[in-house]
C-alpha positions in Angstrom: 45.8 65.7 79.9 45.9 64.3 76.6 49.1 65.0 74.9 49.7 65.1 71.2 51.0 61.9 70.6 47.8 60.1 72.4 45.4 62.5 70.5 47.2 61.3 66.7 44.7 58.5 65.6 45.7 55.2 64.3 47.9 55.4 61.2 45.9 52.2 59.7 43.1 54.7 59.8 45.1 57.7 58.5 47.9 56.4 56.2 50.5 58.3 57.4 53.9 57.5 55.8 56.8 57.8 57.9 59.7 61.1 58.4 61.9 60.4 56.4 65.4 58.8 57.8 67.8 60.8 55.8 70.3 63.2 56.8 68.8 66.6 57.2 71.2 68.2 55.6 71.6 66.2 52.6 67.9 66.5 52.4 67.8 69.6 52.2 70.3 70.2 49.4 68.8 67.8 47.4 65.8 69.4 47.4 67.1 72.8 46.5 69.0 71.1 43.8 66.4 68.7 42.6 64.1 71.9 42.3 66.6 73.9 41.2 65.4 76.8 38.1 62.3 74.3 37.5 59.6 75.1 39.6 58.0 78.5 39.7 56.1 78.2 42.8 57.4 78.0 46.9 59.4 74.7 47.6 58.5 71.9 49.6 62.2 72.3 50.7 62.0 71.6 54.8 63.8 68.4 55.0 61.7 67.3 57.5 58.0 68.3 56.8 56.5 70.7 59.2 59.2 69.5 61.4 62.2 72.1 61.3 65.8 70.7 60.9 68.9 71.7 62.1 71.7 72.2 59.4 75.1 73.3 59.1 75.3 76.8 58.7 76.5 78.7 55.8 79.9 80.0 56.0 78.7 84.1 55.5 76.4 82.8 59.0 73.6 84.5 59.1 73.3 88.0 61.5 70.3 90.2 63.2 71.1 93.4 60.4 69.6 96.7 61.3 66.8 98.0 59.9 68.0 100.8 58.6 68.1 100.0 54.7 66.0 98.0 52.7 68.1 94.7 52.5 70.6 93.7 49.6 68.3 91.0 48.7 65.1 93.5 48.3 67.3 96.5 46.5 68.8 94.1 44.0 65.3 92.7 42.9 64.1 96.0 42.8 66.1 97.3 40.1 65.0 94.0 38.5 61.0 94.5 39.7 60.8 98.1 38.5 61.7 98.0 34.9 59.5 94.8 34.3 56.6 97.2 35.6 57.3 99.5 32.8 55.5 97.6 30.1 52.3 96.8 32.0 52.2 100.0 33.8 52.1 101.9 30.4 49.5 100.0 28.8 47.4 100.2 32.1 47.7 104.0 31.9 46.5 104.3 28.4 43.5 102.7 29.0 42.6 105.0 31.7 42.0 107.5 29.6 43.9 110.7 31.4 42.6 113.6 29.5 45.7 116.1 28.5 48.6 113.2 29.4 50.8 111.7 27.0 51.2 108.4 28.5 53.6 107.3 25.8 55.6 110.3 25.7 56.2 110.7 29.6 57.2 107.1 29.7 59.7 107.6 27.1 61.0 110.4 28.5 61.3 108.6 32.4 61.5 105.0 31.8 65.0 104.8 31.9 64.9 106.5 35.2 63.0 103.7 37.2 63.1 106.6 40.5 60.8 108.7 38.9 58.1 105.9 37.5 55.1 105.0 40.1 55.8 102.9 42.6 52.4 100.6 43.4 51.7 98.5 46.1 48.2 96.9 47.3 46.8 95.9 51.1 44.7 93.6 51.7 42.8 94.0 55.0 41.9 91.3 57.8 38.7 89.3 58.0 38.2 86.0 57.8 37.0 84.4 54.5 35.2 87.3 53.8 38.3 89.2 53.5 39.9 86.1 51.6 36.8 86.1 49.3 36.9 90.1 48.5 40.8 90.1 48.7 40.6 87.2 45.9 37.9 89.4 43.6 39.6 92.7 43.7 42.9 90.6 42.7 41.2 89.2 39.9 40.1 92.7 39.3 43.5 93.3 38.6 45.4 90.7 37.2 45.8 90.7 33.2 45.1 87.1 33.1 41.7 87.3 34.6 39.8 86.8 30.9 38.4 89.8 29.5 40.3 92.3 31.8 41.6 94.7 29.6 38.4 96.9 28.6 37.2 100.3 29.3 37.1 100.9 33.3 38.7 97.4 33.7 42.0 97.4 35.7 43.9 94.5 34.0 47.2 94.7 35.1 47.5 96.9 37.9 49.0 93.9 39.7 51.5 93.4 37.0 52.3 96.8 38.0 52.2 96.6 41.4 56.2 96.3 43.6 54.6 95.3 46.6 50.9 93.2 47.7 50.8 92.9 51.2 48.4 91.1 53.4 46.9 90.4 57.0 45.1 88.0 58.2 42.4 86.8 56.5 44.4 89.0 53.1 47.4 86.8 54.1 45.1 84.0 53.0 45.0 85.6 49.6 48.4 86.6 49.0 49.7 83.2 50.6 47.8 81.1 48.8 48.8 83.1 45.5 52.1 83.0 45.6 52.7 79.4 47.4 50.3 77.8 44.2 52.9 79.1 41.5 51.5 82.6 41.9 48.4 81.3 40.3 45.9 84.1 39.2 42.3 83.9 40.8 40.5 82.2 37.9 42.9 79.4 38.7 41.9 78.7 42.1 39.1 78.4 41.8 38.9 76.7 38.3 36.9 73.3 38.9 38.1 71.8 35.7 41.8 71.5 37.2 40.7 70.7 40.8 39.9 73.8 42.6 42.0 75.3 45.5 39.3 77.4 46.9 36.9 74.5 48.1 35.2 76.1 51.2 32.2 73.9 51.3 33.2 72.0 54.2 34.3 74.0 57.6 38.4 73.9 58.7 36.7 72.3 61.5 35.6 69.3 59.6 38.9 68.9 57.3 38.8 68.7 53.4 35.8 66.3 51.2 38.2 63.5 49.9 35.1 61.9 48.3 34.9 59.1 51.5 32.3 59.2 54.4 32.7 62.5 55.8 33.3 61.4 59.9 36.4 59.2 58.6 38.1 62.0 56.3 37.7 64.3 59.6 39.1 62.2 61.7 42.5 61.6 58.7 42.7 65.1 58.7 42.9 65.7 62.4 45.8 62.7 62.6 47.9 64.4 60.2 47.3 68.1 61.7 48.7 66.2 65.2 51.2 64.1 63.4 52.6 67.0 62.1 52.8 69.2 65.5 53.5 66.3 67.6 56.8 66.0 65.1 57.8 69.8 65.7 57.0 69.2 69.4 59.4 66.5 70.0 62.0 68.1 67.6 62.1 70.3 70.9 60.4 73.5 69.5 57.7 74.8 71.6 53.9 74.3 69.8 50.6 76.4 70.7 47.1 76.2 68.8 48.9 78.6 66.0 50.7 75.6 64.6 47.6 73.7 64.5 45.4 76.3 62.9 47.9 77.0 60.4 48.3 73.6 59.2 44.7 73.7 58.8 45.3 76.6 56.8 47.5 75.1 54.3 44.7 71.8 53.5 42.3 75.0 52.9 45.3 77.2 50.7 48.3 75.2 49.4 47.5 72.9 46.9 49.3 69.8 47.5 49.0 66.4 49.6 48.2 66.6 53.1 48.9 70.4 52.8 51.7 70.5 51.6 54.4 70.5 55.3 57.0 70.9 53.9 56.6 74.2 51.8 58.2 77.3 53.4 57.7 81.2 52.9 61.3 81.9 52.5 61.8 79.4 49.0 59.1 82.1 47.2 62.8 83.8 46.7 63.8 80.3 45.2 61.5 80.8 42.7 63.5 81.7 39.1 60.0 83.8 38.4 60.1 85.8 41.2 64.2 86.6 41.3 63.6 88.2 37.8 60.9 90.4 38.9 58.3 89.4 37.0 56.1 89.1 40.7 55.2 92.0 43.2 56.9 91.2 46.6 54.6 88.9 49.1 54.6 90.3 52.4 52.6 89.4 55.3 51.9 90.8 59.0 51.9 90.0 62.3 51.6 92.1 65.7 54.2 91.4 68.6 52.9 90.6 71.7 54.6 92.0 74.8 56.0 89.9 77.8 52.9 89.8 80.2 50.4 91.8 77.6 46.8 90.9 77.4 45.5 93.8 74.8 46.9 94.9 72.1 48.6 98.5 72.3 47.7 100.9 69.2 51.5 101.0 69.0 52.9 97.2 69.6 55.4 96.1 67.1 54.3 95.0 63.8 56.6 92.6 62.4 56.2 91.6 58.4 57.3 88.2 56.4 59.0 88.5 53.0 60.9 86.0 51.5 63.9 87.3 52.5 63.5 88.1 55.8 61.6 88.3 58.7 61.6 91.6 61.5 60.6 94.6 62.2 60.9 98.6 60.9 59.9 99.9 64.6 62.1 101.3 66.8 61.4 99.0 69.7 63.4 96.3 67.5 65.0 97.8 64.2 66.2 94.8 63.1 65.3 91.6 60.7 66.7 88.1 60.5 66.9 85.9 57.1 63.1 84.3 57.1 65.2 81.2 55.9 66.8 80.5 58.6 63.9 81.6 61.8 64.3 78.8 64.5 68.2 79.7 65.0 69.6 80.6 68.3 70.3 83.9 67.5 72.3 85.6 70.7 72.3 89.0 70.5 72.2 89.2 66.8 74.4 86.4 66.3 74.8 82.4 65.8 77.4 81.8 68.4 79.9 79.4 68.9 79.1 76.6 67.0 75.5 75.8 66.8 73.9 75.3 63.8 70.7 76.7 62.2 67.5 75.4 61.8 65.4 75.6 58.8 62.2 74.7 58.3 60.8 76.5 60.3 58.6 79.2 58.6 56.7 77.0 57.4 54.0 78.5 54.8 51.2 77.5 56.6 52.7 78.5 60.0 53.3 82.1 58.7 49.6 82.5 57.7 48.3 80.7 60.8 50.6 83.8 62.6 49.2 86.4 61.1 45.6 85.1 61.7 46.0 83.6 65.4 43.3 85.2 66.2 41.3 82.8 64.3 42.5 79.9 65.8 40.1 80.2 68.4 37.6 78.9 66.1 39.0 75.5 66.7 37.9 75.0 70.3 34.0 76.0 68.6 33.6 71.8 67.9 30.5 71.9 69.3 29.4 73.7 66.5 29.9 71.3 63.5 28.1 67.9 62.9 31.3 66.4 63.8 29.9 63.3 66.4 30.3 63.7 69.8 32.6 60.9 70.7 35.3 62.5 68.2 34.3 66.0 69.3 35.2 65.4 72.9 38.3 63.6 71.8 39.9 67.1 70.4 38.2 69.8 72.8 40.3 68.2 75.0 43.4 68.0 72.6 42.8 71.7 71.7 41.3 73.0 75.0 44.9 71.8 76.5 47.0 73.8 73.5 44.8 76.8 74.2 45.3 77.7 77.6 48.0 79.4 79.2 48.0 81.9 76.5 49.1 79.1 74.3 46.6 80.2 71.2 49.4 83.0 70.2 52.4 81.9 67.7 55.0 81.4 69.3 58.5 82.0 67.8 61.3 80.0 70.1 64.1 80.8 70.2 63.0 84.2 69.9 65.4 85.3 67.1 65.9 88.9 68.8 67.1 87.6 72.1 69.3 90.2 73.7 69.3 92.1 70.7 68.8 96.1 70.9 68.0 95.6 74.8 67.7 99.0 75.5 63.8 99.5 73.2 63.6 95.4 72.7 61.1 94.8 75.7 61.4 90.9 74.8 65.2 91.0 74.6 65.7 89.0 77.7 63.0 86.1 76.6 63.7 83.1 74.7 60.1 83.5 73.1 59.3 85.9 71.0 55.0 85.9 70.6 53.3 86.8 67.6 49.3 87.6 67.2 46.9 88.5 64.5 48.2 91.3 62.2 45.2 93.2 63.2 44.7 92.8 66.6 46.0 96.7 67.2 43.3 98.3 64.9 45.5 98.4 62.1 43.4 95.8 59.8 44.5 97.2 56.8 48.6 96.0 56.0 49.9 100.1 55.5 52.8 99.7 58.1 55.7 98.3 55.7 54.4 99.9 52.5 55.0 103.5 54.4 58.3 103.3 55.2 60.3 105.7 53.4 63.3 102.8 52.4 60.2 101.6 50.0 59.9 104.6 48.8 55.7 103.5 47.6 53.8 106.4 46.1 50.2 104.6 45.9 48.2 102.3 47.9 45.8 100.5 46.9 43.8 99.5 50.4 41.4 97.1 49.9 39.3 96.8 53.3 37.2 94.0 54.2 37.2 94.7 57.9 34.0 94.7 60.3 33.7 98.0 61.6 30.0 98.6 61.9 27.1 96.5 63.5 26.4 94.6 60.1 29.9 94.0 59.1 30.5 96.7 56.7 34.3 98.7 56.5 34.3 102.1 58.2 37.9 103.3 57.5 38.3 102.7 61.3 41.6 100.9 60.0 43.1 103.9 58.4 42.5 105.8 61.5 44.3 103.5 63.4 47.4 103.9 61.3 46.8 107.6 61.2 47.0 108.0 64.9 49.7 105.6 64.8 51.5 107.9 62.7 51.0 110.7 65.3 53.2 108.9 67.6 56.9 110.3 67.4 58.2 107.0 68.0 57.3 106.4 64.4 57.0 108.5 61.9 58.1 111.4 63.6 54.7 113.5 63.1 51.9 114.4 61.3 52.6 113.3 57.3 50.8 116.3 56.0 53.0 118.6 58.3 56.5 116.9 57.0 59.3 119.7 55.7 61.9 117.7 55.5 61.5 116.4 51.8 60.0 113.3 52.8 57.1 112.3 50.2 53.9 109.4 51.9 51.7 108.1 49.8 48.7 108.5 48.2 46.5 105.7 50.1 43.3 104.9 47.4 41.2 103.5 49.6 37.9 100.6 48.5 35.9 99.2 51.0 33.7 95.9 51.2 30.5 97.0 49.3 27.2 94.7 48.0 27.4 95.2 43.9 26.1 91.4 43.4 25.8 90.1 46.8 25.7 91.1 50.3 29.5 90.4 51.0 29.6 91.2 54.8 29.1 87.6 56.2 30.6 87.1 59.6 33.8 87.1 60.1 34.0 83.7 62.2 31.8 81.8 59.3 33.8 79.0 58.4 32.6 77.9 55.6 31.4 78.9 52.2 29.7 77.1 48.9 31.0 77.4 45.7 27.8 80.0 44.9 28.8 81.8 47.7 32.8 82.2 46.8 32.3 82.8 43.3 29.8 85.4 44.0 32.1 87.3 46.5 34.8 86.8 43.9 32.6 88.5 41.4 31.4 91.4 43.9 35.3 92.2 44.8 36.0 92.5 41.4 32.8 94.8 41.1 33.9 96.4 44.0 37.0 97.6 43.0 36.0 99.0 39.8 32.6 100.3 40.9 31.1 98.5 38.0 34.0 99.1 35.3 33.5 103.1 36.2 35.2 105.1 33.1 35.8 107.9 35.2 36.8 105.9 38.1 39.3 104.4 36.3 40.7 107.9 35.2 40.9 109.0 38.8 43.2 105.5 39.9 45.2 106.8 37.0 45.6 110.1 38.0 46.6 108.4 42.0 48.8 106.2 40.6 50.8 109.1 38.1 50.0 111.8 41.0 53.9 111.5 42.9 55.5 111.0 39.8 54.4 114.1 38.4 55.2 115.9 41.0 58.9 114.4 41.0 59.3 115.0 37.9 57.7 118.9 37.9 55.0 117.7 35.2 51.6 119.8 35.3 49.0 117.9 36.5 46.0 117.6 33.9 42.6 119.0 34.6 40.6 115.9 34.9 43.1 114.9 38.0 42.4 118.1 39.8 38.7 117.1 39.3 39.5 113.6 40.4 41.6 115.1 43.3 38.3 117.3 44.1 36.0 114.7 43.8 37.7 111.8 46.1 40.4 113.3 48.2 39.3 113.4 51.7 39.6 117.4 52.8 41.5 117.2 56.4 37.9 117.9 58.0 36.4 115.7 60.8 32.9 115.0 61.5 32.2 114.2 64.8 28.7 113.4 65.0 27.3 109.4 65.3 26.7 108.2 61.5 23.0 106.6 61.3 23.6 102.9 60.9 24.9 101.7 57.8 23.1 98.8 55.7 23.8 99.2 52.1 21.4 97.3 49.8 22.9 95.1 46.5 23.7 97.9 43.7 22.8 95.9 41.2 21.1 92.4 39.9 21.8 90.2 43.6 23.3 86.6 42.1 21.4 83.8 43.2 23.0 81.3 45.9 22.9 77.6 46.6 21.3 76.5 49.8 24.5 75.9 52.2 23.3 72.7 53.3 25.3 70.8 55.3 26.1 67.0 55.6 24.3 65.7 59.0 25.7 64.3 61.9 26.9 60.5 61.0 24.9 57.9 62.4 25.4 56.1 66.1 27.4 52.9 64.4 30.1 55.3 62.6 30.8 57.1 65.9 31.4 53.8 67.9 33.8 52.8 65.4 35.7 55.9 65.3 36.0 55.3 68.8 37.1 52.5 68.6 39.5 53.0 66.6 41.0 56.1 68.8 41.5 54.5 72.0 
């Protein structure tokens, strides 16, 4: 069996520079101070790299709290979020164009009364790249900085807007690599002129194009992915395929050298930009697994990642744990004793990986790529030997709920807590934490790039999931539309994957896509999410996103939202025959794409070298 440490290939080869010797605590704090109010972006603040460090805790040590309130961290930046959403939110509205509402005049009379305003959030669904591709356009859809945003049936800043953006998955792709690259706006990524983030050309199997022969920057990129699990491994952490596809991940997402290690989800709430509220809140997903489980249950634990904290709203758990600070011995909601706490450990990459585990299967498909055959052997065995024994979920050791809530907790007597993809239940679409009534959302923006149907199209089969989730008196107690005790849901808007410029339902498992390709699903989300800058359209997302604020505040609802109410609500009915298959055809002028031609296998001279280099 080849072990991590054999597979890592010679460092002549790979230029690997050494861990660094320093104290890991001093390291630490020199990189929070060195950082500081400077940099508005996550933090490459793990001491260690990928590797997490232990360091001394802080005296207020850190606690399992229940889940019964949103946190202090979350409720103080809300008061912060909410008013900067103001601005944006009113000149949104205005350009929507809601026939018989005062825009100006409501928001003067409410604005001081944050409660009452519209409370946004977005989901982005699961998918692969796909869903990373039509996550990124319905983003730049909705971002004021995307150029000429701000016209008639354009929704320029709806995610200025927006409290929460959530993502699974492939969506986690989107909202990680947002917010880790100094929440850049789309048009950033994939900007060529300043070095683009989103280079897809060459499969995660194959590693990044550094400009050298391709066979000797794949074989680089597989010695740092080891170097850098091999260095958690012997740390004494447990590893599985999840830490190698998610460093993957971050050479594809986080634009920085060699991936960027050492930047962590939990030093987004470092950033000066974000405590001010001038940024929705990132959160991502990820399904528990339960001790001895093979498939998913409709009703496992979903557990989210903010910045802030990491946990779980369900009643199985109820609790969450400072995201900072995962890879702690917690005891029964406690650091006991003396030990200290590790940090480091939710690493940015590593929380993306989570949520998409089920993905990292894709990396025992070598045989696929024109990687040679000498170097594919070499790391089917290396991965083959991660993979088995269950070893392809994430695995979070120590499990930061041991013996915590034992009673619901079915995992409260292991040591590992294990994590899969946020979808794997059904739920593809990230609803769970923007429902719960401490969050207090009134509209949902649910972007779906799932593969329901034969050709890969969305068939709401998501939102069905979370609606017989929400069936389930373990959860929400009952039936949303059958509440009487006050408690207000909200208004889920929902836009599916759909061919405006290009057919966007490409397989899920395709690894790789051109430039042509990317900006032309780009383009199509954006499309997508405005139905072709639809006037009237835009009206109705106006009357959705004023529709639980008028109702708090006893306001009439205009005319043209009862028509848009008529028009797009769905009307409680079920239809249970077996739709005829669906194959939408491009709407409008298809955009012309690039052959996706691929570099060849390298020639019989390279591989000898490479192996000779790796023994």
């Amino acid at each position: 069996m080849k072990t991590l440490a054999g597979f890592a290939l010679a460092a002549s080869l790979a230029g690997l520079s050494q861990v660094s010797a320093l104290d890991a605590k001093d390291a630490y704090m020199d990189v929070l101070e060195s950082y500081g109010e400077l940099v508005e972006r996550a933090l490459p603040n793990s001491p260690k790299g990928y590797t997490p460090s232990n360091v001394d805790c802080p005296s207020d040590r850190p606690t399992v709290r229940a889940a019964d309130q949103l946190s202090a961290s979350e409720a103080s930046w809300l008061e912060k979020r909410r008013n900067v959403t103001v601005d944006p939110m009113r000149t949104l509205l205005n350009r929507m164009n809601i026939t018989g509402f005062n825009v100006n005049s409501w928001f003067n009379d409410h604005a001081s009364n944050a409660s009452t305003l519209p409370n946004i959030a977005i989901g982005l669904s699961g998918g692969g790249w796909r869903a990373l591709l039509n996550g990124a356009g319905v983003m730049s859809a909705m971002d004021s900085r995307t150029t000429n945003n701000s016209g008639p049936g354009q929704l320029g800043g709806l995610l200025q807007s927006a409290t929460y953006l959530a993502g699974l998955s492939g969506g986690s792709w989107t909202v990680g690599s947002i917010y880790v690259n100094n929440f850049s706006s789309i048009e950033a990524l994939v900007d060529t002129n300043s070095g683009s983030v989103y280079e897809f050309g060459n499969s995660i199997l194959e590693g990044p194009d550094t400009g050298g022969l391709q066979i000797f920057d794949t074989a680089q990129y597989y010695s740092h992915l080891a170097d850098d699990v091999n260095g958690k491994k012997d740390a004494g952490f447990n590893t599985s395929l999840t830490d190698v596809w998610g460093r993957a991940l971050s050479f594809q997402l986080i634009n920085a050298t060699d991936g960027g290690p050492a930047y962590t989800w939990s030093s987004i709430a470092l950033d000066q930009d974000f405590q001010d509220g001038n940024q929705p809140l990132p959160i991502i997903i990820a399904d528990g697994r339960r001790p001895g489980e093979l498939l998913i249950a409709a009703n496992t634990t979903i557990f989210e990642f903010n910045p802030w904290e990491f946990g779980t709203w369900d009643p199985t758990i109820y609790g969450f744990v400072p995201t900072q600070y995962l890879g702690t011995n917690f005891t029964n909601g406690n650091v006991t004793g003396n030990q200290q706490c590790v940090v480091g450990f939710d690493n940015a990459g590593f929380v993306m990986g989570t949520s998409s585990s089920l993905f990292n299967q894709a990396l025992l498909q070598l045989n696929q790529t024109s990687i040679p055959d000498v170097l594919k052997n070499i790391l089917n065995g290396f991965l083959s030997n991660l993979g088995r024994d269950d070893d392809d979920i994430a695995e979070y050791s120590p499990n930061p709920f041991y013996k915590y809530n034992p009673a619901t907790n079915a995992g409260a007597d292991f040591t590992t807590l294990d994590l899969v993809d946020g979808g794997e239940n059904g739920e593809n679409i990230p609803i769970h934490p923007l429902i719960q009534p401490n969050r207090d959302v009134d509209v949902i923006f649910a972007v779906d790039s799932s593969a329901d149907t034969t050709y890969f199209w969305p068939n709401a089969t998501s939102l069905v999931a979370t609606y017989e989730r929400s069936l389930d008196p373990t959860f929400f107690g009952c039936n949303a539309s059958n509440m009487t005790d006050g408690l207000s849901t909200p208004l889920i808007v929902y836009i599916p994957n759909y061919p405006y410029v290009t057919l966007s339902n490409f397989s899920t498992f395709q690894l790789s896509t051109n430039s042509s390709q990317r900006d032309a699903m780009i383009r199509n989300g954006a499309l997508t999410a405005t139905m072709n800058n639809n006037t009237r359209l835009s009206t109705c997302y106006g009357c959705a996103i004023m529709s639980r604020s008028l109702e708090k505040t006893g306001t009439t609802v205009p005319d043209v939202c009862n028509s848009c109410f008529t028009e797009y609500c769905w009307n409680g009915t079920l239809d249970s025959r077996t739709p005829a298959t669906y194959e939408p055809k491009v709407e409008l002028a298809a955009i012309k794409l690039n052959s996706a031609a691929k570099v060849g296998a390298a020639s019989m001279w390279l591989s000898m070298v490479v192996a000779a280099v790796m023994m």
